[in-house]
N, C-alpha and C positions, 0 to 999 in steps of 0.2 A: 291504782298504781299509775305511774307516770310515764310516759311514753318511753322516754329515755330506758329506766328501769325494766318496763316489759321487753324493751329491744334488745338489754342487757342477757334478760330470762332467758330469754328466745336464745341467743347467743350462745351463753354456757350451757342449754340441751343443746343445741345442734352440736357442739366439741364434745361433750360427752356421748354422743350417737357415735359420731365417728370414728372418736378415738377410741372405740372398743367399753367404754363405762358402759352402755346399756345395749351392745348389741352383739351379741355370739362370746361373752365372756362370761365365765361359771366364778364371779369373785376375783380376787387378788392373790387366793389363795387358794389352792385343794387340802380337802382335811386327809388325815393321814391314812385314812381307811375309804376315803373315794375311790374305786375303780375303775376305768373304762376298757374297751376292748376297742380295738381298729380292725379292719380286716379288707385287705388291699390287694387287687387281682397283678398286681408289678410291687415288691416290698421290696426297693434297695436300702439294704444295712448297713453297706459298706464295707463289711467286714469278711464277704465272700460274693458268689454270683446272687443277683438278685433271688430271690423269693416267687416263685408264682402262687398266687392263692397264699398271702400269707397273713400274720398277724401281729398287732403289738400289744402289750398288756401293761397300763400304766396302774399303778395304786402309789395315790397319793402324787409327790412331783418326782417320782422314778420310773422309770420305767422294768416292769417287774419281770419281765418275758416278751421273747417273742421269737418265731419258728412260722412252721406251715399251719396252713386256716384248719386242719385234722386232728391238729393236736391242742386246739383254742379250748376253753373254756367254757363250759356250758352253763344255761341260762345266765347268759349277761347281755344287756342290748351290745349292740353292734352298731359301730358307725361306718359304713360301707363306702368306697370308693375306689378310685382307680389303680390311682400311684399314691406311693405314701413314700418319704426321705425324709433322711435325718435333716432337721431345721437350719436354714442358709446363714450361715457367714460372712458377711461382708467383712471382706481384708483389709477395707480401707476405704471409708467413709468421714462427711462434715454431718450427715444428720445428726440433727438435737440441737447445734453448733447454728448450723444454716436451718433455715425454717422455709414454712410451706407458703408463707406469700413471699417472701422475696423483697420485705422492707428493712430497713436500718435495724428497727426492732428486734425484728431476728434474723441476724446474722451479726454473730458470733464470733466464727472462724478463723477471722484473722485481727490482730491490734496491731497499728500502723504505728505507734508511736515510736518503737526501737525495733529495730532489725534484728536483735537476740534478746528472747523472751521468754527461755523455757523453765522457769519459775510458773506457767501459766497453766493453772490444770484445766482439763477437759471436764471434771468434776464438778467444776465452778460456773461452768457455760452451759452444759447442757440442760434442753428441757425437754422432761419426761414427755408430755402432754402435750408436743407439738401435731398437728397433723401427718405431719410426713412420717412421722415414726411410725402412725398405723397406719400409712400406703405401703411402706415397706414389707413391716409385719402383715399386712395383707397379701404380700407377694409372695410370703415363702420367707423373708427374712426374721430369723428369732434371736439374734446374736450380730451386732454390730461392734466391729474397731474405727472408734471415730474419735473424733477431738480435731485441733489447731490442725488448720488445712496449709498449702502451699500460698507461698506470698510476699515471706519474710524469711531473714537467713533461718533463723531458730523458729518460729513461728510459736510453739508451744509443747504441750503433751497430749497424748491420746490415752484411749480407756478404753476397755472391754464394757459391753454391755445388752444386757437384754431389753427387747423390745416389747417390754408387756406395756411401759408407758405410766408406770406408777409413778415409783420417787426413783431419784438419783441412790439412795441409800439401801432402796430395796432392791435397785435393776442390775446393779453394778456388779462385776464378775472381778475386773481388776483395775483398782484405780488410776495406776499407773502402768500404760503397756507399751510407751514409745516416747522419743522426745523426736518432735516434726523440722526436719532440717528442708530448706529449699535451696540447689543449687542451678535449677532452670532457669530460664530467663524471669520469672516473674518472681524470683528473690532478689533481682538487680533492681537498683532506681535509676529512673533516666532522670532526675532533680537534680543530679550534683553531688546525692548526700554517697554516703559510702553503704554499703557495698556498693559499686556501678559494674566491675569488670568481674570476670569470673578468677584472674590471679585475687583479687581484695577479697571476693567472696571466702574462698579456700583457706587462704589468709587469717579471716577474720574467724573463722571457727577451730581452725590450729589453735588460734592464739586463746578460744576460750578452752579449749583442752588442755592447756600447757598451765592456764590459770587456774583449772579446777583442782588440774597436778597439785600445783603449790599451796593450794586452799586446804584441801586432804592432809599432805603432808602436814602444814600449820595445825591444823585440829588436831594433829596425835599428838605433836610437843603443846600446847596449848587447852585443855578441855575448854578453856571458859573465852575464846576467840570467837569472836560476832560471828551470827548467823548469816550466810546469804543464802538465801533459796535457790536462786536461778544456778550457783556451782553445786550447792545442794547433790542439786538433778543432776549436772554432767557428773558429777560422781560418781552417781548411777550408773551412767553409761561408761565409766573409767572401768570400773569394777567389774560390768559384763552382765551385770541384773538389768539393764536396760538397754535395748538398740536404737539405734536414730534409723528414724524411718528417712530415709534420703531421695527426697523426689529429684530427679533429672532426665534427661530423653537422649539428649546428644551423645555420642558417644565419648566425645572429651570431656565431658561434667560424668558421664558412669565411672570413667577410669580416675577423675579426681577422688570420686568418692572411693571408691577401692583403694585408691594408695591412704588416702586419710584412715581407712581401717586397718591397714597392713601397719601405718607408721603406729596407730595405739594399740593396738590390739582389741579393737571394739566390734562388738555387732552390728551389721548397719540391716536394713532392707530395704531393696533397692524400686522405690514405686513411679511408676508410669512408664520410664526406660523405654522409650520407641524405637530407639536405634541400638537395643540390647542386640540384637540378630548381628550388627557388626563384629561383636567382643564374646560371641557364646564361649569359646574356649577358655575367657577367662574369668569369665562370670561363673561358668563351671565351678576352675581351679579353687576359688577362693569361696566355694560352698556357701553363698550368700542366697539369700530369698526374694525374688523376684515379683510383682507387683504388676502385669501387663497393662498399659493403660485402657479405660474404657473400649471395648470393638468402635464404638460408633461417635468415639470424641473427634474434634474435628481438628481434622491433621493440616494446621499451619502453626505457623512461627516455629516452637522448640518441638511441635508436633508433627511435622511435614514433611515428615520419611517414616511416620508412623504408618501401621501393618493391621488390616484385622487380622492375622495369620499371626501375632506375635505372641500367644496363646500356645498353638499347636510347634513352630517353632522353639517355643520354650521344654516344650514336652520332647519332641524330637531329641533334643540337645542333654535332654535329663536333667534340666537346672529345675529344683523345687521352685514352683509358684501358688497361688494364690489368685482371685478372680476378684475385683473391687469395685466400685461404684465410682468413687474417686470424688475428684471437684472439678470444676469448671465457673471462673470467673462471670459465666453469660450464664444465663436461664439454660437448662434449669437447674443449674446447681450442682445438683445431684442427678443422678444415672438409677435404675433397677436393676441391680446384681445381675437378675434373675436374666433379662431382656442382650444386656451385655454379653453374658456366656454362652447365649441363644447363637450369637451370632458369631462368637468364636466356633461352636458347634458347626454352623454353615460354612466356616472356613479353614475344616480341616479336623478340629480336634473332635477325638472320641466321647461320645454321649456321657457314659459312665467315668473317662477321667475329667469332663466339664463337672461331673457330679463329685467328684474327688475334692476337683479345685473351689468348688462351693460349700466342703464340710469338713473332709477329715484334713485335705491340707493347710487349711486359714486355720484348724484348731490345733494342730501340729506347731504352726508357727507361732500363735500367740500366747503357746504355753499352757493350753485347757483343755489338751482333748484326754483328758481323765474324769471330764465331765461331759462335752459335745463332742458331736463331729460322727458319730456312729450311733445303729439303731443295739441297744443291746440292755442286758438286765443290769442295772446298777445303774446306768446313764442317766443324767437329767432327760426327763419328758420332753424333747423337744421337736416337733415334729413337723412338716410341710406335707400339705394335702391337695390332690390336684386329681382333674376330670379327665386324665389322658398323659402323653408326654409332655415332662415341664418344659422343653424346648421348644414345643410345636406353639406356633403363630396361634392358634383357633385355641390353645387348652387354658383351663380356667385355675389358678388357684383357690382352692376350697377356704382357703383358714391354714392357721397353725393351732399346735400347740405347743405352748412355753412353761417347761417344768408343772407338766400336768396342768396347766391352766387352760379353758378349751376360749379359741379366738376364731370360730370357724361362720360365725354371721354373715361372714359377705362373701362374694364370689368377684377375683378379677380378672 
């Protein structure tokens, strides 16, 4: 064998080590009749007070039961640990999109050639098999909303998706869960080209609403009128089956995007919003879904009245949120859900509702929690396992489990 080719070798085992192929994973699949048992001295469900001493019972990729460790199931091993939670959600993610070196190769996220682009699936960019996918899924995360990050007006679409790290066709929860609008600064160009000001910005995405209007309309007197993909999608969002995920911080880019949903009647969610805390009342009023940006992103330019307190504030205020990883144009990329809401935790917010904003509310808003987001019988298998509290600095994540498939090989 040739040097090259052994270095190859070498290569594709060490990706398959990592990425869960040969280490703490039971197959791609559980058979229908696999059972395991858990049994965890803190079982948050989510669905009442935590559990002490309690249990979960998966057969197959369901989870079949679960109550107090008294009432468990006899002779079945046992996988014993501390804390056990319903598997993390990240509300808003580029992983698969953006990759774990940080080369041209992988990164994905964002295509620079037109400033509205949401013809662009997330489906088509993501890779299962990245590494970062099993840093994540090693933290606690089993359920990513990721796809076309902040950068461009339209940027693209996002997807639901599980992090076992198979295929695109196996992992995917929902192909379509969002169309990525940027109206912060880093959807403006300083070149010249258009967008540049935040009135063009506004502007230029009316005008593709207005266009999608009369494209719709045309297709009903018309069946056999050309396809466009990119109105396609805001169709989608005309109709109310899709929201635009609307990143901004400023408070005059929040309240743009709030009049732009008030003038169609569209879903928006409103991610990163640093200077949400100026307009809580009417962030409120207009019962829209909030996005806090990263605790620990670094507060300049559209970020520099940004809050780690914008969490707990939100919760205060009673505006539904959601807890995200997000993007960040510098290294590294990406964020750990998990580490983020740690530190909303240090700054103010309650233990259990950081736990809220990690599972049942990210799966409330993306339309799936009739699958995730709580520990209960009938639920996908999907589970987060951990040496102590998942907040604390010193605690380890064990592994997950993803629809009954066991990821628990490493510790981080």
């Amino acid at each position: 064998m040739s040097v090259r080719m052994l270095t190859f070798a070498l290569t594709s085992l060490s990706v398959a080590i990592l990425s869960g192929g040969l280490l703490g994973q039971e197959g791609g699949k559980p058979s229908a009749s696999k059972v395991t048992l858990i049994q965890a001295e803190t079982l948050f469900t989510m669905v009442g007070p935590p559990i002490k001493d309690g249990f979960i019972l998966i057969r197959g990729n369901k989870i079949a039961g679960v109550g107090a460790a008294n009432q468990m199931p006899k002779d079945l091993p046992i996988t014993k640990v501390k804390v056990a939670t319903p598997g993390f959600i990240d509300a808003h993610s580029v992983v698969g999109l953006t990759g774990l070196l940080n080369i041209p190769h992988d990164q994905d996220q964002l295509e620079k050639s037109s400033p509205m682009q949401p013809e662009l699936r997330a489906l088509d960019a993501y890779h299962p098999k990245d590494l970062l996918v099993e840093w994540v899924r090693s933290l606690g995360v089993t359920t990513l909303h990721t796809g076309h990050g902040p950068g461009a007006l339209i940027s693209g679409q996002t997807m639901v998706i599980k992090t076992h790290g198979r295929s695109v066709d196996q992992d995917v929860v929902k192909p379509l869960a969002m169309v990525a609008v940027t109206l912060a600064d880093s959807g403006r160009s300083r070149t010249g080209k258009a967008p540049g000001t935040r009135a063009k910005s506004v502007a230029m995405l009316r005008e593709k609403l207005l266009e999608a209007r009369a494209y719709g309309a045309k297709k009903k007197r018309d069946a056999d009128a050309a396809t466009d993909l990119g109105l396609e999608t805001m169709l989608k969002v005309l109709s109310g089956d899709v929201p635009l995920l609307i990143t901004a911080h400023r408070a005059h880019d929040l309240a743009s995007a709030l009049r732009v949903a008030e003038e169609f009647g569209i879903l928006i969610v409103l991610d990163g919003a640093a200077e949400a805390y100026l307009m809580l009342p009417r962030i409120k009023k207009a019962d829209v879904w909030v996005l806090p940006h990263p605790a620990m992103a670094r507060t300049r330019g559209d970020l520099e009245n940004g809050t780690m307190e914008l969490a707990k504030l939100l919760f205060d205020a009673k505006v539904p949120f959601a807890m995200q990883s997000g993007f960040e144009s510098y290294v590294p990329k990406t964020r750990v859900v998990l580490w983020e809401t740690g530190i909303s935790v240090m700054h103010g917010l309650g233990r259990e509702d950081a736990l809220r904003a990690l599972t049942v509310n990210p799966a409330k808003m993306l339309g799936i929690d009739d699958r995730v987001g709580i520990l209960r019988a009938g639920m996908d298998a999907d589970i987060a396992l951990f040496d102590g509290d998942p907040f604390e600095y010193t605690t380890h994540c064990l592994g997950t489990f993803i629809d009954g498939v066991n990821y628990t090989g490493t510790s981080r």
